[in-house]
C-alpha positions in Angstrom: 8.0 -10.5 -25.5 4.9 -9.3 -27.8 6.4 -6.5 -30.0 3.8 -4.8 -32.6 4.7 -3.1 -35.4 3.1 -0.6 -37.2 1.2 0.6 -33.9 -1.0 4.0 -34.3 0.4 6.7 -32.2 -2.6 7.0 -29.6 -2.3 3.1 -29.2 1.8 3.7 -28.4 0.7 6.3 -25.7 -1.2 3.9 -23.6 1.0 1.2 -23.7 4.0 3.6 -22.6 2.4 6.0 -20.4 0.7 2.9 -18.0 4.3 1.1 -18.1 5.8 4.2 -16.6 2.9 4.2 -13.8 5.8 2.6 -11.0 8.1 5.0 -11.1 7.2 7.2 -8.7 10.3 9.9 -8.7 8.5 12.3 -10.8 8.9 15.6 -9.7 8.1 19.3 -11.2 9.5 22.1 -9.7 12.9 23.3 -8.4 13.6 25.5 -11.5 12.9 28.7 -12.2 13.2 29.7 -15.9 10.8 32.1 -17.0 9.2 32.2 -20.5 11.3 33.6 -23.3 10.3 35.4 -26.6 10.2 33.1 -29.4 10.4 29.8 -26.8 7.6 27.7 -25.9 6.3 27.5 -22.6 8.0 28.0 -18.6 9.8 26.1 -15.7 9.1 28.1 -12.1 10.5 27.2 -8.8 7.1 27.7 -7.1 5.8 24.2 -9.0 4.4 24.0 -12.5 1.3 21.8 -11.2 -2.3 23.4 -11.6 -4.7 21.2 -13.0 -6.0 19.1 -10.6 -8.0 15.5 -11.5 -11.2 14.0 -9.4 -8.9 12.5 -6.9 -7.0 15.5 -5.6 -3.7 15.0 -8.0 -2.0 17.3 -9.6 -1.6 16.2 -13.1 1.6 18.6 -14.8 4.1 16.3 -16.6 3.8 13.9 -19.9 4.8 10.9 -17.9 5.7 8.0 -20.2 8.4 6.4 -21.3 10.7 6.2 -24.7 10.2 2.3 -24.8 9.3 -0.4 -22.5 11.7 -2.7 -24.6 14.2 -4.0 -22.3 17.5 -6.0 -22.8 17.5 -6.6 -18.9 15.4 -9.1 -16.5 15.0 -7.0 -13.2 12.7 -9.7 -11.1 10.7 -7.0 -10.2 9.8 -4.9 -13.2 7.1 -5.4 -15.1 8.6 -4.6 -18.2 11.3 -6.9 -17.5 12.7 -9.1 -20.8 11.2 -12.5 -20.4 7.2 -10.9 -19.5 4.9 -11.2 -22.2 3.5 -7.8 -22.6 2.6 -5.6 -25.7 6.3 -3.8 -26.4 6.3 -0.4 -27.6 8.5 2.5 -28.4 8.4 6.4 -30.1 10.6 8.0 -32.1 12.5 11.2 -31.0 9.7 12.9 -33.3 6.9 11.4 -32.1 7.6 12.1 -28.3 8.0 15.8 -29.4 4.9 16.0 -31.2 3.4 14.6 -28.0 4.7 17.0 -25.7 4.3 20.2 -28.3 0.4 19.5 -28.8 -0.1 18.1 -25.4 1.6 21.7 -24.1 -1.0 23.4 -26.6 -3.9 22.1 -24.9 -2.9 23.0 -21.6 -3.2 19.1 -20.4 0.5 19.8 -19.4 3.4 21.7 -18.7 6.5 19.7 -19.1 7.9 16.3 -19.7 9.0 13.4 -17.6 10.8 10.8 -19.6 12.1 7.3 -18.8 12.7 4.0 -20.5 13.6 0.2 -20.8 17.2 -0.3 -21.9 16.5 -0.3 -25.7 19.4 -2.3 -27.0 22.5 -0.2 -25.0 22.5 1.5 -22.6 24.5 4.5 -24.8 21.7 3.8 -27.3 19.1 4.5 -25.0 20.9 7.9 -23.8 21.3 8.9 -27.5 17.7 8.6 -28.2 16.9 11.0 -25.3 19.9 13.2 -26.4 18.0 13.4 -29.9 14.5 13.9 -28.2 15.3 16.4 -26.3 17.9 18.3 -28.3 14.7 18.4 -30.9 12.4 19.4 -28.0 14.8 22.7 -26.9 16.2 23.4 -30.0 13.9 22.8 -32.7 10.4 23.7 -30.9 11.9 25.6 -29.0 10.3 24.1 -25.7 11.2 26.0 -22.6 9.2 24.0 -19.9 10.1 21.6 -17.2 11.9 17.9 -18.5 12.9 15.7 -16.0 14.5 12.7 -17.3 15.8 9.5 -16.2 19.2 8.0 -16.8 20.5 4.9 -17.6 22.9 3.5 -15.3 26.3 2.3 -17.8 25.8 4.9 -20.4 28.6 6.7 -21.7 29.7 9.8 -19.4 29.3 12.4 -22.5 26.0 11.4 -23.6 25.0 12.0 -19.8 26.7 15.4 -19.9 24.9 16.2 -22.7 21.8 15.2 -21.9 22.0 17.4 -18.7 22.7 20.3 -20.2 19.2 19.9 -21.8 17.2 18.5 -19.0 16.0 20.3 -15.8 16.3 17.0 -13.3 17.7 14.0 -13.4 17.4 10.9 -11.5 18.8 7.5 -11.1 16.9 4.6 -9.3 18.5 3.0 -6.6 16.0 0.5 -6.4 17.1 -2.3 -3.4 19.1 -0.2 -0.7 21.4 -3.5 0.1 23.3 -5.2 -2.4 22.2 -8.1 -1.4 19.3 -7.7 -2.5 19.7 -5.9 -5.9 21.7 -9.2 -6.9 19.0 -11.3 -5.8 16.9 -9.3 -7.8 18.6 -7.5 -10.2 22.0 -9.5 -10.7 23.4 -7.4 -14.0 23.0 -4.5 -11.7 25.3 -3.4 -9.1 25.6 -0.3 -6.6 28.6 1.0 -7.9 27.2 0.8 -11.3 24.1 3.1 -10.0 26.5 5.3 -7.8 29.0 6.0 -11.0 26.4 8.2 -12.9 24.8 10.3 -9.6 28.4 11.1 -9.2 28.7 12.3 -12.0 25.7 14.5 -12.1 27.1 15.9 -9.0 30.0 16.5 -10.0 28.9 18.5 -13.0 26.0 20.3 -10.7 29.0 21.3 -8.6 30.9 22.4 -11.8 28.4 24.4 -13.3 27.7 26.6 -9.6 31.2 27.1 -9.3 30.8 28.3 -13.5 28.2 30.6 -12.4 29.8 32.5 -9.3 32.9 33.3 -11.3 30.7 35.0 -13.8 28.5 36.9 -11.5 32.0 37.8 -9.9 33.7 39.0 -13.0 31.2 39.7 -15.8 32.1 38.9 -18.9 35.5 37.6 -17.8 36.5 34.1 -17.8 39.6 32.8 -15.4 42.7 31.2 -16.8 42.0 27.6 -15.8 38.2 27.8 -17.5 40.4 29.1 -21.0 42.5 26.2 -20.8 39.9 23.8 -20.1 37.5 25.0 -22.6 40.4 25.2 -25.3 41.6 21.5 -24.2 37.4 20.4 -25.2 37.2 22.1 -28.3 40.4 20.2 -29.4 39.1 17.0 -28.6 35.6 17.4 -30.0 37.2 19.6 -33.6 37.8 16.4 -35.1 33.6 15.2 -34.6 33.0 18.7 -35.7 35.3 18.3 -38.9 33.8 14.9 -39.5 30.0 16.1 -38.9 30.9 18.9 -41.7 31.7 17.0 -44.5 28.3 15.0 -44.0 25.7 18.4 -42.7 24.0 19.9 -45.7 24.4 23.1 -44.7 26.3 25.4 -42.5 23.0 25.8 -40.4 22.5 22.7 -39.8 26.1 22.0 -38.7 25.6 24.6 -36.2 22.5 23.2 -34.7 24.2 19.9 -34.4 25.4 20.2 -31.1 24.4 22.9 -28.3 27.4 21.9 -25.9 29.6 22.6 -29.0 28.2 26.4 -28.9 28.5 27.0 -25.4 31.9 26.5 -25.7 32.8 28.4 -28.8 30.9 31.1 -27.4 32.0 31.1 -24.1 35.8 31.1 -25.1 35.3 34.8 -25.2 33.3 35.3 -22.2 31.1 34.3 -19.8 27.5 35.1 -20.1 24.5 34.8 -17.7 22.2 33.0 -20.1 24.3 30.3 -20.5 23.2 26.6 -20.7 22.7 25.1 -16.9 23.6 21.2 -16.0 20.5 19.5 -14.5 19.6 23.3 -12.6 16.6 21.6 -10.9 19.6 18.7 -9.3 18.5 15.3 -9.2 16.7 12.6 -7.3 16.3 8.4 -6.8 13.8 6.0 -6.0 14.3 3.0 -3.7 11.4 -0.2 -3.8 9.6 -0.8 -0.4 9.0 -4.3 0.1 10.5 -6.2 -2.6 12.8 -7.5 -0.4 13.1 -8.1 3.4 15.1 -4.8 4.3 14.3 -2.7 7.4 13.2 1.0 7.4 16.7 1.3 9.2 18.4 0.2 6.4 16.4 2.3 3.8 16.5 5.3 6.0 20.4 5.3 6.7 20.9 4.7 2.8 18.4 7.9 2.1 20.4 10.1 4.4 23.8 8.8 3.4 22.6 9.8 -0.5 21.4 13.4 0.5 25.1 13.6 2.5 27.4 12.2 0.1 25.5 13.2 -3.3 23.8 16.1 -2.5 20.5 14.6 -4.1 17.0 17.0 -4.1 14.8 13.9 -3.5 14.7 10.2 -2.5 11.7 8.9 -3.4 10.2 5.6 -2.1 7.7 3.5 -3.7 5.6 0.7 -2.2 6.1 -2.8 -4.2 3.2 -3.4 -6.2 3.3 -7.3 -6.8 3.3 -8.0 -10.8 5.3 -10.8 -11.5 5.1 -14.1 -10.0 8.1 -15.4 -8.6 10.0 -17.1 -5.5 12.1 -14.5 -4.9 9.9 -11.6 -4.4 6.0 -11.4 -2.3 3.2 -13.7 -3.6 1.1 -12.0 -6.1 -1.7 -11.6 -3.6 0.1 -9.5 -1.2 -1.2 -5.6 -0.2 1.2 -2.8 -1.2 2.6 -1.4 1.8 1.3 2.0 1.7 1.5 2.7 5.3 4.8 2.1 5.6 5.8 3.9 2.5 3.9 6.5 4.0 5.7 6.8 7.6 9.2 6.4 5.3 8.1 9.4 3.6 7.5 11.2 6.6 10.9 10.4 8.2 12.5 11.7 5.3 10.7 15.0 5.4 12.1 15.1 8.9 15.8 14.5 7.8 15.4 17.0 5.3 14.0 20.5 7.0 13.6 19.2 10.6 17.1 18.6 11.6 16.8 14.5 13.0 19.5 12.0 12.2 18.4 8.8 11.0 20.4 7.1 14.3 17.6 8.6 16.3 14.6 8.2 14.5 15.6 3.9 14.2 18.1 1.9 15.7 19.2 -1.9 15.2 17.3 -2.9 18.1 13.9 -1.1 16.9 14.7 -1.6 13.0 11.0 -0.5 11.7 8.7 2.7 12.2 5.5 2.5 14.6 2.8 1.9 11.6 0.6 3.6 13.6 1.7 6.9 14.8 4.1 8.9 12.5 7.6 9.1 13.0 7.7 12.4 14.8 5.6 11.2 17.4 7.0 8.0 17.8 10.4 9.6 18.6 8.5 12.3 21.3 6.7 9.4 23.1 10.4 7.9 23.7 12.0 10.5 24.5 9.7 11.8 27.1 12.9 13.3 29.4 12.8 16.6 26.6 9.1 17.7 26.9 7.3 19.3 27.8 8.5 22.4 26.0 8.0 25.8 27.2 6.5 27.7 23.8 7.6 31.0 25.1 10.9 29.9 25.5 12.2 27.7 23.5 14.6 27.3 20.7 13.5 27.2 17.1 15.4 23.5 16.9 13.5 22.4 20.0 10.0 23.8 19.1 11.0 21.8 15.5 11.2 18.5 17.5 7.6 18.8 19.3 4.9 16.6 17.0 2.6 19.1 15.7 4.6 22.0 15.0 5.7 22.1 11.7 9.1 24.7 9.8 5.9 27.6 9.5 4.6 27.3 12.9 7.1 27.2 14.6 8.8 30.2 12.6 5.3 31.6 13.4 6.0 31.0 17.2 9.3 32.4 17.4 7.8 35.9 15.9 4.7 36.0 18.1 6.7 36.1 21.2 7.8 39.7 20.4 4.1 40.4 21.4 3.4 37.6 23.8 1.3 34.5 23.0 -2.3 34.9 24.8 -3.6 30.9 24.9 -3.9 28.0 22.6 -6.4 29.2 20.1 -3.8 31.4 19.1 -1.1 28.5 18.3 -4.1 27.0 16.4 -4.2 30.0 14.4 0.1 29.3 13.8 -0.7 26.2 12.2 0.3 24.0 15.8 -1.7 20.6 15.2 -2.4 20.9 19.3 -4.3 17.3 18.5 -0.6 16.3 19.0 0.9 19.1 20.2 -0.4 19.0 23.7 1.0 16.2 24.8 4.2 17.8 24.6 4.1 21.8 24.9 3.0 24.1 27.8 2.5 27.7 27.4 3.3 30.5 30.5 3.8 27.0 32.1 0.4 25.7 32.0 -0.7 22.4 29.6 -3.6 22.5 27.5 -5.4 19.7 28.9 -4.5 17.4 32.6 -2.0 14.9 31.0 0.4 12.2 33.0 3.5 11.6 31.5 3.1 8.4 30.2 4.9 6.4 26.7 1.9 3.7 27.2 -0.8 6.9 27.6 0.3 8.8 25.2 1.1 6.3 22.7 -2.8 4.7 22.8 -4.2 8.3 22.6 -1.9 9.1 19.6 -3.0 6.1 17.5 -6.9 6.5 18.7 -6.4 9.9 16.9 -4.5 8.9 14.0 -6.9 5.4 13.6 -8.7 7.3 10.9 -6.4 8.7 8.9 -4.1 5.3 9.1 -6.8 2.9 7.3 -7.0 5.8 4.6 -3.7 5.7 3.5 -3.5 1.7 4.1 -6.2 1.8 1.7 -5.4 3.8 -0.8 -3.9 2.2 -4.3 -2.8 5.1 -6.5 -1.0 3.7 -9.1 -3.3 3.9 -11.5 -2.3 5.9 -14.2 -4.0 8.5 -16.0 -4.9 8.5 -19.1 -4.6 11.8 -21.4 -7.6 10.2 -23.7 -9.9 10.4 -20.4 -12.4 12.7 -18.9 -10.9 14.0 -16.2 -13.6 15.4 -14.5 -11.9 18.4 -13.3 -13.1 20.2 -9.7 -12.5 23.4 -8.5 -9.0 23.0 -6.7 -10.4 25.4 -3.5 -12.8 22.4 -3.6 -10.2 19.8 -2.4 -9.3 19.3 1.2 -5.4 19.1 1.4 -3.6 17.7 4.5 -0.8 20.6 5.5 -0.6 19.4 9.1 2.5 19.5 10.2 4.8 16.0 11.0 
């Protein structure tokens, strides 16, 4: 480990902005907090993204991370304990300055912070306490901050911290256990689980906070008094011990925003109260890393969105960095393809209504690389198509490849008037490239087609061949940098795939 001292700020903001390059569960929306008077800065649930680089990405969020010092040996990380890399880490301070002057030149528009386990793990959830308590409170900041947390930290540092944060998110990593103690043997799924519960369970508090005061304003029930009264006692004797060391009255007050919230909401409820992680939280899972099926990964995905009520699982090809028996050799491809098909299948857990059990079974454990997910499940199950646009159901128009949640909304309205012909589901947003394989409208395909899996299939991935090597090609994890020229185009410039699955 090659720790410098003494390093100039600008020198500490590459080292910890490219170490936080892997994680890929970075996300910036979900919230909607409009600006304030007197407070720095927005969150809206539209997305806070606008600034666009060369490439097509949307650069929003200060992505880097509070130190890539880390007490722990993760096979996989780069920034693992016994790697010889530069080691840095900021200050509370620093990372505010950062985000305060970076804000002021528009180069972003919130925070996303993570970190190697600097010393503890409470020691590393005190330091973002402290950064971001400064950020809120001090500066005032009132953009987006999604922050990571640190699996074996104390339950109240992690409470307070998500009072102050919009998102938060805890990386799975391996899907089987098996595999995280191969790789990762200090870590274990239960540790992981213990903290997303957690966060639910205080998401889940704070809604049911928020409905008995939009019930009842300004009223506050009889169980909230005597659980609010049963927290000040226990944290009066801190506060009695924090006042015989604070300078001053005000800064005794601004020790602690949780302690406010209570005091203050003792005597009623109010609106503008503080929210716990408002934007929910998220996880990330390695692809590749270890030899686990896209069954496996997609079961655990929608077992996490059931059972924890999680926003996002996010997936993230293994990029090999370290060189070791247990993990690919150092000359093997990312693969982007599949994490690119695993992406899609979640997309169609989430708004599309399928079940992992019939998107992959244990007898075809692993996605077609070559047609999406979608299309794979339509070409066997060929005993439900075609389907009759003019009269079917918004679930079954959902399950035909090229008809997206719009479109097929879309559809469902346009039937009031009648549907002429196929330019006019082109104009809906139906992708009839796939869509005609599968659909027939007043009875009538689009095109001859026989009914065939082996047909079908070839004339799917002959369409797809393109697109396929583009995205198997494709390495973006390089980060960028904030010292860079980024070249900025006009964003009406840049060709964006919105094709539906």
């Amino acid at each position: 480990m090659i720790i410098r001292e003494n390093l100039p700020l600008e020198e500490k903001l590459k080292i910890l902005s490219a170490a936080a390059r892997y994680d890929v569960s970075c996300t910036s929306s979900g919230v909607n907090r409009k600006g304030e008077k007197g407070a720095l800065g927005n969150a809206a649930s539209c997305g806070i993204c606008h600034s666009f680089a060369a490439d097509g990405r949307c650069i929003s969020l200060l992505k880097v991370l509070l130190s890539n010092e880390c007490v722990f040996d993760c096979k996989y990380c780069m920034n693992r304990a016994s790697n010889d890399i530069p080691r840095a880490s900021f200050t509370p301070e620093e990372l505010c300055g950062l985000t305060i002057e970076f804000y002021r030149r528009n180069y972003i528009e919130g925070l996303f912070l993570s970190s190697g386990v600097l010393g503890t793990p409470d020691h590393t959830m005190e330091l973002f306490y402290r950064t971001l308590y400064m950020l809120r409170h001090q500066y005032r900041f009132n953009g987006y901050v999604h922050v990571k947390t640190i699996p074996g930290a104390d339950g109240e540092l992690i409470r307070r911290v998500g009072y102050l944060a919009d998102r938060m998110s805890v990386n799975l990593e391996i899907s089987s256990q098996e595999g995280l103690k191969k790789l990762a043997p200090h870590k274990t799924h239960s540790r992981i689980l213990t903290p997303i519960r957690q966060i639910q369970n205080g998401i889940i508090q704070d809604r049911l906070e928020g409905r008995r005061a939009d019930a009842v304003p300004g009223t506050i029930g009889m169980n909230e008094r005597k659980e609010q009264s049963l927290l000040l006692r226990e944290t009066s004797a801190a506060y009695e011990t924090e006042k015989t060391t604070a300078p001053d009255k005000a800064a005794l007050d601004r020790y602690d925003p949780y302690w406010q919230y209570l005091v203050r909401s003792a005597q009623t409820v109010r609106r503008d109260r503080p929210h716990f992680v408002p934007s929910g939280q998220s996880t990330q899972m390695i692809v590749g890393a270890v030899p686990e099926s896209d069954y496996q990964l997609v079961h655990t995905a929608e077992a996490l969105y059931r059972n924890y009520d999680l926003k996002r699982v996010f997936y993230s090809a293994y990029v090999p960095l370290n060189e070791d028996s247990c993990l690919p050799a150092l000359d093997t491809k990312p693969p982007l393809l599949r994490e690119h098909r695993l992406y899609q299948a979640d997309w169609l857990l989430r708004f599309y209504g399928f079940q992992a059990g019939e998107l992959l079974t244990e007898d075809k454990p692993n996605f077609n690389l070559f047609i999406d997910p979608k299309c794979d499940w339509a070409v066997r199950h060929l005993e439900l198509f075609p389907v009759e646009i003019n009269t079917a159901g918004y679930a079954s128009l959902l399950r035909v490849p090229g008809i997206g949640v719009k479109s097929a909304k879309r559809i469902l309205y346009a039937r009031k008037h009648g549907i002429p012909d196929f330019t006019a589901l082109k104009k809906m947003g139906v992708v009839l490239k796939r869509a005609h394989y599968f659909i027939t409208l007043n009875g009538r395909m689009m095109y001859p087609v026989k009914i065939d899996e082996t047909c079908i299939t070839h004339n799917l991935i002959q369409s797809e061949q393109k697109k396929n090597w583009q995205v198997a090609q494709d390495m973006t994890y390089h980060q960028l940098s904030l010292f860079d020229d980024f070249h900025l185009v006009d964003p009406g410039e840049i060709i964006h795939d919105t094709t539906a699955p």
